[in-house]
N, C-alpha and C positions, 0 to 999 in steps of 0.2 A: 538556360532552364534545365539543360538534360545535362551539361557537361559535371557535376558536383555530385551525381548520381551514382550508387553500384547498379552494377546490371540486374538485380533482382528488381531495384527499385522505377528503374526507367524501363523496365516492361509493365511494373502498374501504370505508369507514368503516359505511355503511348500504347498501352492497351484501348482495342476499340470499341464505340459505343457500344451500348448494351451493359447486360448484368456482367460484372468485374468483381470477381472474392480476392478478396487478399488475408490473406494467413501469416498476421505478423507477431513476430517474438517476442518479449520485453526486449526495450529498446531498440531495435533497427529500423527506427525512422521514421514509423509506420505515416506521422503527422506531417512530415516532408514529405513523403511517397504522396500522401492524397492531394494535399496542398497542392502540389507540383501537377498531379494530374490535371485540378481543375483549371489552375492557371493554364496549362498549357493547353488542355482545349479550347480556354478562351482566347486565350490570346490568337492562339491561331484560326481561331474563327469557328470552329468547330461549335462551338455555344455561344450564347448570352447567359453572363456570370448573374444576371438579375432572373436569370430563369433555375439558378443552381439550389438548393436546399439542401443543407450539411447540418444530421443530428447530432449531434452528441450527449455524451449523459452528464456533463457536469459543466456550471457556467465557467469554471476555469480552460475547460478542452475548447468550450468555445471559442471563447477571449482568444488564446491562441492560436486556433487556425485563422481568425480573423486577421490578427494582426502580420501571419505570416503572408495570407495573400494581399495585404497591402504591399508590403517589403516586394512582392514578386511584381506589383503595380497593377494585381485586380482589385475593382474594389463592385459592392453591389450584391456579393456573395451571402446571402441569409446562413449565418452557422447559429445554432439555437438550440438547447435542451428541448428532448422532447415537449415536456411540459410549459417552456417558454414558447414553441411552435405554435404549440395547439392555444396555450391562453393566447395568444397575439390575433389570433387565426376566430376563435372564437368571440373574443370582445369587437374583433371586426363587425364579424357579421350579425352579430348578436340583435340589433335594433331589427333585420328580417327578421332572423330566426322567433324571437320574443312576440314581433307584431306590436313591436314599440313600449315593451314592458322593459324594469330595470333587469341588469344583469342582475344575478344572483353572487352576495359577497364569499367570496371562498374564504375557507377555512384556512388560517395556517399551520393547525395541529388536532389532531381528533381526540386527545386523551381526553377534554374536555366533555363534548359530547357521548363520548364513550363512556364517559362514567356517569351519565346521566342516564345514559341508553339502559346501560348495566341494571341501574336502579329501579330502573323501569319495568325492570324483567326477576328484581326479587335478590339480583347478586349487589351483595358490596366490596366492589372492587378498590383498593389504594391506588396509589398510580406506579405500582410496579405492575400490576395486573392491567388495570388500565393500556398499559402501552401494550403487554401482550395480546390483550385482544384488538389492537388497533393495529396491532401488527398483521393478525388472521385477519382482519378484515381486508386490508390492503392487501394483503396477497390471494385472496379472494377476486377480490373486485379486478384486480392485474391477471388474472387467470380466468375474466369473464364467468364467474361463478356466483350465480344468486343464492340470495340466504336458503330458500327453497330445496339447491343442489350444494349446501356446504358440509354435511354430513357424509354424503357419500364422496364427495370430490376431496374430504379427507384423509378419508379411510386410503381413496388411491393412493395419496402423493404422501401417505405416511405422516403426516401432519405430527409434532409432539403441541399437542392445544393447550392452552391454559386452564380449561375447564371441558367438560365432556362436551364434546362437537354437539350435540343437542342444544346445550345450552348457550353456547358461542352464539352458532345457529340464532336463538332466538334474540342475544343482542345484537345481531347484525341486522335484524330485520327491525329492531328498534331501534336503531342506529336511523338507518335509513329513513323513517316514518321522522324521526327527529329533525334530519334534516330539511326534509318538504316543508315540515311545519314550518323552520324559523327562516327556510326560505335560502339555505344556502347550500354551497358547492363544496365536495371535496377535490383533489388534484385529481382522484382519476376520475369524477364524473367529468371532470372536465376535458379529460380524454374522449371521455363517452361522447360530451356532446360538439367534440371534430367531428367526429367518426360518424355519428349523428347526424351533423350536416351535412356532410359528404354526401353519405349515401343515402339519403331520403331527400335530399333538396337538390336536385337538375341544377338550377341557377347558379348555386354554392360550388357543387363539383366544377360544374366550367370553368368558374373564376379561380377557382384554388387549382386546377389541373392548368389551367392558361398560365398562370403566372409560375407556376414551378413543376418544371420541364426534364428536371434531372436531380436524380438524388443521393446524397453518401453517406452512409449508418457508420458511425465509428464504436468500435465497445459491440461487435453487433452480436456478441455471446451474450451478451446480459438483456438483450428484448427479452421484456413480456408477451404472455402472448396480446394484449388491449395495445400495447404499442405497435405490435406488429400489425395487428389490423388496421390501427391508425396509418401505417408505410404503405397497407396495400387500398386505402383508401387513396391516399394522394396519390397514388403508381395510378390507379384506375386502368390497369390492365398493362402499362409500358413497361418496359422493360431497360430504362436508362437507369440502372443503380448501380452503385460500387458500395460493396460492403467490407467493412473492415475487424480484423479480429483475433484472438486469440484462445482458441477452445483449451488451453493451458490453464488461463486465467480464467475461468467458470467458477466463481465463488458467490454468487447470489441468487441459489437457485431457492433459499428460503425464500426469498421477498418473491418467488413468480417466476425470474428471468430462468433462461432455457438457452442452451447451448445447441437446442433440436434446428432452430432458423438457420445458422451456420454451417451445422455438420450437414443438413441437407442442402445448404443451396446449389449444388451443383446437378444435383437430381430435381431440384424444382426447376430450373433454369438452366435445359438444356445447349451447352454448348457455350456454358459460361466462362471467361476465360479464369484461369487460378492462378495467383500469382502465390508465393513463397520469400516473405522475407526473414532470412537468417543469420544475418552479421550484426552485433551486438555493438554498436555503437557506445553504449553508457558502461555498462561494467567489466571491472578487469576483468583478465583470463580465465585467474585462479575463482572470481564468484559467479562465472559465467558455466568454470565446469561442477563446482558443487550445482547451481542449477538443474544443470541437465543431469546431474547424476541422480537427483531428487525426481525428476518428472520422470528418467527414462524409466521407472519402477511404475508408472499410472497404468489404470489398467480402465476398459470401460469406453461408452462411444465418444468420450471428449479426446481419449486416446489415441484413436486413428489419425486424428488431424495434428498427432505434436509436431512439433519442430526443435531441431535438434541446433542450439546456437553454436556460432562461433564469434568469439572475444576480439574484437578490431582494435582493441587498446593497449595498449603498453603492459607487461606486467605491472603485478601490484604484489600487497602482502597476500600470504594464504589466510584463509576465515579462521579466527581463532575458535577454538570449540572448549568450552568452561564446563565444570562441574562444579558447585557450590552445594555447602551443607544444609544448607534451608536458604529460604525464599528473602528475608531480611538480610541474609549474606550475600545472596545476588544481586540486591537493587541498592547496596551499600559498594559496591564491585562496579561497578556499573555507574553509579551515577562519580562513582573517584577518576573512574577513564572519561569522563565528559568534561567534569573539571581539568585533566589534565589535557585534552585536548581544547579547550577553548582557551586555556592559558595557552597555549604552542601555536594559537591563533586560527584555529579553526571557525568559523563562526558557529554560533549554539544553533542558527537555523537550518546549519547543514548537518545536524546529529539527528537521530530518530531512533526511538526506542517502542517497539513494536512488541506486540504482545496479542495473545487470543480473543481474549475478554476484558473487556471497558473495569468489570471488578477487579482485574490485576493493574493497573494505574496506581492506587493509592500508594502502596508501597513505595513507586519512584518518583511521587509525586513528594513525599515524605525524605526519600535519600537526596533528590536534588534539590529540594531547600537546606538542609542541611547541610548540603556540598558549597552552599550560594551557587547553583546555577542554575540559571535562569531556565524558566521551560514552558509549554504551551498545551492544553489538551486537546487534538484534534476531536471534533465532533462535535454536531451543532448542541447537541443538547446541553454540553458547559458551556460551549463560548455563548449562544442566545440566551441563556438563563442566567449570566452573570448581570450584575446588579445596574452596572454601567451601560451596558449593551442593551441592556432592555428600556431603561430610561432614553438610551438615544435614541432607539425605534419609536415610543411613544413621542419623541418630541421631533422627530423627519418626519412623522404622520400629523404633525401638528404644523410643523413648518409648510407643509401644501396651499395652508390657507395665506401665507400672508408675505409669502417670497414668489414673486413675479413665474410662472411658467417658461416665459422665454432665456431667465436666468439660467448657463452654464453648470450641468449634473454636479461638476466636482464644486463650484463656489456655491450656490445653493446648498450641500451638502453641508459643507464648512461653517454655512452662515446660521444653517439648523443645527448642527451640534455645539453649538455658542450656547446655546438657550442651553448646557448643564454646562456649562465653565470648560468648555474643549476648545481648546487655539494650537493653530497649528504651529506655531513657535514657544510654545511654552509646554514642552515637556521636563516632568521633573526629573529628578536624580537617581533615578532606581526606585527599586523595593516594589510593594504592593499599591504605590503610586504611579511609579510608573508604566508596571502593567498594565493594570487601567488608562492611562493615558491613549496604551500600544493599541490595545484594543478597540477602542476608536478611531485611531488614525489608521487600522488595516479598514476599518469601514470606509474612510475617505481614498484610500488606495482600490479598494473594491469598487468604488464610485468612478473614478477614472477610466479602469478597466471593459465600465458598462457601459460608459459615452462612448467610447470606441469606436463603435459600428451604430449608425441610428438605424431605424427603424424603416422596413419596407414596406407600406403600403399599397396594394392593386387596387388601379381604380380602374384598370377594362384586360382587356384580354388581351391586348401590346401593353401596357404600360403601367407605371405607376412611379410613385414618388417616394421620397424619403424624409420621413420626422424624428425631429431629434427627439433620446428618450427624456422623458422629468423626474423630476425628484416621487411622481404618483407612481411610477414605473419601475425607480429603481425600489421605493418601498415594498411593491409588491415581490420584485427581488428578494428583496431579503425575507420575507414571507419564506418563498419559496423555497429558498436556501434552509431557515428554519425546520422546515417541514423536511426536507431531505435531508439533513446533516450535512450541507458541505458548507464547510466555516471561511474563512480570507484567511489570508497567514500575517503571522503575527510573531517577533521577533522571538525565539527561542529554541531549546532544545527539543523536536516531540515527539509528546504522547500517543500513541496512537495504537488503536485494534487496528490488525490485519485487515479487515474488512474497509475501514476509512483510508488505509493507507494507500489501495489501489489506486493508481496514474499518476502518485508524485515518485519521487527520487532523493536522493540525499547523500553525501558523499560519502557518511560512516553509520551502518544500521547496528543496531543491538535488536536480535531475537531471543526473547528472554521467554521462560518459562516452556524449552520444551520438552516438558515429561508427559509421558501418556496419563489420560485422564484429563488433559489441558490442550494438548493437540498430538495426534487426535482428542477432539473432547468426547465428555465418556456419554454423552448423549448421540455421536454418530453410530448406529446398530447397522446398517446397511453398508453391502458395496459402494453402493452409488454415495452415502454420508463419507465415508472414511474417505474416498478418491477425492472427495472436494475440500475435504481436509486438507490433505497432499499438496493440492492447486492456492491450499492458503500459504504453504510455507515455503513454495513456489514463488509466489507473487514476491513475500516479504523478502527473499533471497534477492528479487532479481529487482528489489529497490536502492540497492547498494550500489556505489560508481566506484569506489575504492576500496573500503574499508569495512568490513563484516563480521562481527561475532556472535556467536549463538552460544546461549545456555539453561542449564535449567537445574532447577534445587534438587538437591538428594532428598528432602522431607520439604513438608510445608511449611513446618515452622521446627523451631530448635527441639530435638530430641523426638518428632514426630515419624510417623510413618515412614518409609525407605518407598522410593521411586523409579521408574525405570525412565529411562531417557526414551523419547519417539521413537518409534517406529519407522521414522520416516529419513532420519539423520543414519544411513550408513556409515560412516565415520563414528559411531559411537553405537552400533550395533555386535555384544557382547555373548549374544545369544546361540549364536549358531545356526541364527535362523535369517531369515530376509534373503539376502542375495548372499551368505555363506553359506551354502548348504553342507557344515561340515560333521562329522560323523560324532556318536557319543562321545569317543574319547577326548577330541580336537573342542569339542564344546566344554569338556569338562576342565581342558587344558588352558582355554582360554576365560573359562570363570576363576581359575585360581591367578592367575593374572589378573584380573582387573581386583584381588583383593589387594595387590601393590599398588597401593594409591601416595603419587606424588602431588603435596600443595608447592604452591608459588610462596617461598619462605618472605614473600615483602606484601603480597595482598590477599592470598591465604585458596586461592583457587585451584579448583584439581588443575594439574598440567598433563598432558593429553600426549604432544608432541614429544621423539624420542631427546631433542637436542631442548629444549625445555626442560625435560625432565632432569636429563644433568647437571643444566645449569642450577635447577633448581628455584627458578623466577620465568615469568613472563617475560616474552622477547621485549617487551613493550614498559615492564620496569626500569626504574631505573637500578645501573650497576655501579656496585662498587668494589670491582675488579681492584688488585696490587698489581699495575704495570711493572715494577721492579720482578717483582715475584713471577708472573708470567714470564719475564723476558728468560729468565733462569731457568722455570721449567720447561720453555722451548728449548732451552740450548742443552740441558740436563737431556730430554727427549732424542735430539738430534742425534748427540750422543751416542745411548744405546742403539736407536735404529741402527746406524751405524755400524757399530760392531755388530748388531745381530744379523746384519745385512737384509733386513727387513723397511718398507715403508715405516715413514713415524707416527703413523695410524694406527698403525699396531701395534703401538708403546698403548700413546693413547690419543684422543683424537683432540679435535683442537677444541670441542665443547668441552671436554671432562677438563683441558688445561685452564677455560676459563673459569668453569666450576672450582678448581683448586684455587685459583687465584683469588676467587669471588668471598669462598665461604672460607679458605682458610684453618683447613680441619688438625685442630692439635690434640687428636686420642684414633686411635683404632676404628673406634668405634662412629666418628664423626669421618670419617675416611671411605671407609666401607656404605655409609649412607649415603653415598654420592652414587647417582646410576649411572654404569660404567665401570664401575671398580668394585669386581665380584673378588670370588677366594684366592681365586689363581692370582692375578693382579695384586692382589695384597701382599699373598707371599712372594714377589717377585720384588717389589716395589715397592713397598709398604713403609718402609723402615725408612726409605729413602726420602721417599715424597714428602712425610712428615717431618727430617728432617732440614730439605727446603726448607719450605712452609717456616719452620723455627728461625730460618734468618741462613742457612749454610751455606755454603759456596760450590757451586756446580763441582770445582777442582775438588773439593772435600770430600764428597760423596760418589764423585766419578772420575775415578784416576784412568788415564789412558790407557787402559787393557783390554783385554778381549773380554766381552763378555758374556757368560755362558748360561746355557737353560738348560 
């Protein structure tokens, strides 16, 4: 149990009861550290794994700690999205609670109702407004804020509202009226009515405080405050929790969530033990210290708690840094290195092309067709709204009635997506067929995943039993998943906002588009907006396990606007400003510099790097160096040093030799364009090097004499 462990991790690991923060990095195991801990209480006796309750925010984080603590041989362990917690928790008890009334059917998306609400109130909303205010309402209602206190509770948190907070204001409160009416539930009233039971019903608390005895928050930067109420309802005063987290990673502080639970808990919970994990497991060296070189600039209360990683992996490449002419030169740049990396056998689902805003997609969504490679857009709103996906949900909600209950999640599932021509051996041969196909069969993989772990039901205050989940169960799943954006994966290269792309990993990232006014975006005005910027390209940096490149367009589009790269990419900080604090002249010395702009003479991108820039291509082009020719201007090289009795560096180095070889320069003027080979060099050399190049012979051009400067 403890022997696989570093020491950071095997003090979360055997840290003792009570409140336990762990403060962990992108990547160092954080999901092993907790796992491990609770196996290891159990197993040693210290608990009952049926008394354990492990949150997390996404059914994916679930799924896997589940299935770790089986591997570890506990099994019995409830790990559960919030929101699956509470609905589990609340359909229980619900026949009490109601007095033997129906539950009330939840919602799995508000735009709906929202735009009814709206109308209600005089506004007509489309459904790009629509979602905006379904978005204020949810983060409303996650901030325990009634339509009553929505005006001033937005003025505090700086709200940018889709319409004047008055008016919000008044669709939320017909929002609300709507819902009573027709008699249904959104996800956080269903928050509400845990929290609800809890603490108004004696009966409810006992049984939900009896049966879960110990608790672990993972993600616990991103509680709400209605979730966090929900923790300290089921704590009911104890103090057995281990929370887990990254104040680094704080990117959804629009939706509600607050990085204030974490940075305080050790002031709420004196004498809690802190652990620190900081060895970087997943990405190389070189992306582990762009990383940190990104964060060590945060500034603000998420800052106190960084952590500064160190890289456990092997070297890798350094992140390539791109500058392209406009934004159609980028994602044309970009989707040719995906093509060539899935031809070199990379698989497309381990590429990811990350970006700020869901409206920056089309573009790559545009180059990788036209590359033919294959790709996928994270986030529920394409993947549930595609034509397929939605035909299958209506017909798993159909299949309830007439496929047996005690029939197996994943053949039940199988035997309902039959009813629109889905089999699971008959997938077709690519193209727009067989997406469709994919997209199905990640549903039947999603289904798998959910059988996993059944279902724990308390039926006293020792005990309780275990039901397998149904096909009623997993549809609400997907409900849920709907209403949250988090999709199944599905064979390809992806798409994805920085905001979706939080908790997975991928072995080659593309961050594309980082010019100010895009990230930062030019709606962050505030300290506290800009820093969570920072935390986004943060996250996207430290999704990378080998392979990372970052770019962004000079213009938006051909012959537009001129742009400046982030603020946030040091490496590409030309200002004189940021973390150079260098004087007028040194700024002015270095803007005339960057008007030498070298492309990549084979895919046409700025080159950045000094030994790039010689060559004149991407390390990652392909060359077509003259071996012959080379072999001649090493030996023509050795030569000189030689008699000048200087290193052969100082002829010239071995990038400009391959550069000569590469491009082959027959005029002056093609010679001289090569960086590395200024005035002096030319007249020293010049005469000679081109006549190489022309085909001459080392002896022809260099007779055995001293030779003098």
């Amino acid at each position: 149990m403890l022997a696989g462990l570093d020491p950071e991790q095997r003090s979360a690991v055997i840290a003792p009861a009570g409140p336990v923060c762990i403060l962990a990095g992108a990547g160092t195991g954080k999901t092993r550290a907790v796992t491990s801990r609770i196996a290891h209480r159990a197993l040693t006796g210290d608990i009952s794994a049926r008394h354990v309750l492990a949150v997390t925010f996404t059914a994916r984080a679930a799924a896997e700690m589940r299935a770790r603590l089986t591997v570890l041989g506990v099994r019995g362990v409830q790990a559960r999205t919030f929101h699956a917690a509470a609905l589990r928790q609340v359909r229980y008890f619900a026949p009490r609670l109601l007095e033997g009334r129906a539950m009330p059917e939840l919602l799995d998306s508000k735009v709906r109702v929202v735009t009814l609400a709206a109308a209600k109130v005089g506004l007509r909303a489309d459904r790009a407004a629509a979602r905006d205010l379904a978005g204020e309402i949810e983060w409303a209602k996650s901030s325990l804020v009634e339509p009553s206190e929505y005006v001033v509770a937005a003025a505090k948190a700086l709200r940018e509202t889709p319409y004047e907070p008055a008016r919000v204001a008044e669709v939320f409160a017909a929002y609300e009226k709507l819902k009573r009416g027709n008699g249904v539930i959104d996800f956080e009233d269903m928050l509400r009515a845990a929290v609800w039971g809890i603490e108004e019903h004696t009966d409810v608390a006992e049984q939900v405080r009896g049966q879960y005895r110990h608790f672990v928050v993972d993600e616990y930067q991103d509680v709400n405050p209605l979730q966090q109420r929900l923790l300290e309802a089921w704590l009911g005063g104890r103090d057995d929790l281990t929370v887990v987290g990254d104040a680094s990673q704080t990117i959804y502080s629009f939706t509600g969530a607050t990085s204030s639970y974490l940075v305080d808990f050790p002031r709420r919970y004196r004498g809690a033990t802190v652990v620190r994990l900081v060895r970087d497991y997943r990405s190389t060296p070189q992306v582990v210290g762009l990383a940190n070189a990104v964060i060590s600039q945060a500034r603000g209360a998420e800052a106190r708690l960084r952590l500064e990683l160190h890289g456990q992996r092997a070297p890798g490449p350094e992140p390539e840094l791109r500058i392209f002419t406009d934004e159609p030169a980028e994602a044309n740049a970009v989707a040719a290195r995906c093509r060539a990396l899935v031809d070199g056998g990379t698989p497309a689902r381990e590429l990811a092309v990350l970006f700020r805003t869901n409206a920056q997609s089309e573009a790559y969504e545009k180059a990788l067709t036209e590359a033919e490679v294959p790709y996928v857009v994270q986030g529920a709103e394409r993947f549930f709204e595609r034509p397929e996906v939605r035909q299958a949900m209506v017909a798993l909600r159909a299949a309830t009635r007439s496929i047996p209950g005690e029939t197996p999640l994943p053949a039940a599932v199988v035997e309902g997506l039959g009813a629109v021509g889905w089999a699971p051996d008959a997938a077709p041969a690519g193209g727009a067929a067989r997406e469709r196909w994919e997209a199905l069969a990640a549903l039947v993989q999603l289904a798998e995943e959910y059988a996993a772990t059944p279902e724990v039901v308390p039926i006293g205050e020792a005990a309780a039993i275990e039901r397998p989940v149904t096909l009623a169960d997993f549809n609400e799943e997907l409900a849920r998943r709907a209403a949250q954006q988090h999709v199944p994966t599905v064979e390809g290269v992806t798409l994805a906002s920085l905001h979706s792309a939080k908790g997975l990993e991928w072995d080659a990232v593309f961050l594309v588009g980082l010019a100010e006014g895009t990230l930062p975006t030019a709606y962050a005005k505030t300290p506290e907006q800009v820093e969570e910027e920072r935390r986004l390209l943060y996250v996207g940096i430290t999704r990378a396990r080998e392979w990372l490149w970052l770019s962004y367009a000079a213009a938006r589009s051909p012959g537009g606007r001129a742009r400046r790269p982030s603020r946030f990419l040091p490496q590409l900080d030309r200002s004189g400003g940021g973390t150079e604090r260098a004087g007028a002249g040194a700024a002015r010395r270095t803007e005339r510099r960057r008007t030498q702009v070298v492309s990549c003479r084979i895919c046409g991108a700025t080159l950045l790097a000094g030994a790039d820039r010689k060559l004149g291509r991407c390390p990652t082009c392909p060359s077509d160096i003259d071996e012959e020719l080379y072999e001649r201007l090493r030996e023509w090289r050795q030569r000189v040093a030689g008699a000048q009795k200087v290193p052969a560096y100082v002829v010239f180095t071995d990038a400009t030799l391959t550069a000569l070889a590469e491009r082959k320069p027959g005029r002056t003027e093609e010679l001289i364009a090569i960086a590395g080979i200024g005035p002096r060099k030319l007249g020293l050399y010049g005469d000679t090097v081109l006549a190489l190049v022309a085909g001459a012979a080392v002896d022809e051009v260099c007779p055995q004499k001293s030779f003098e400067i």
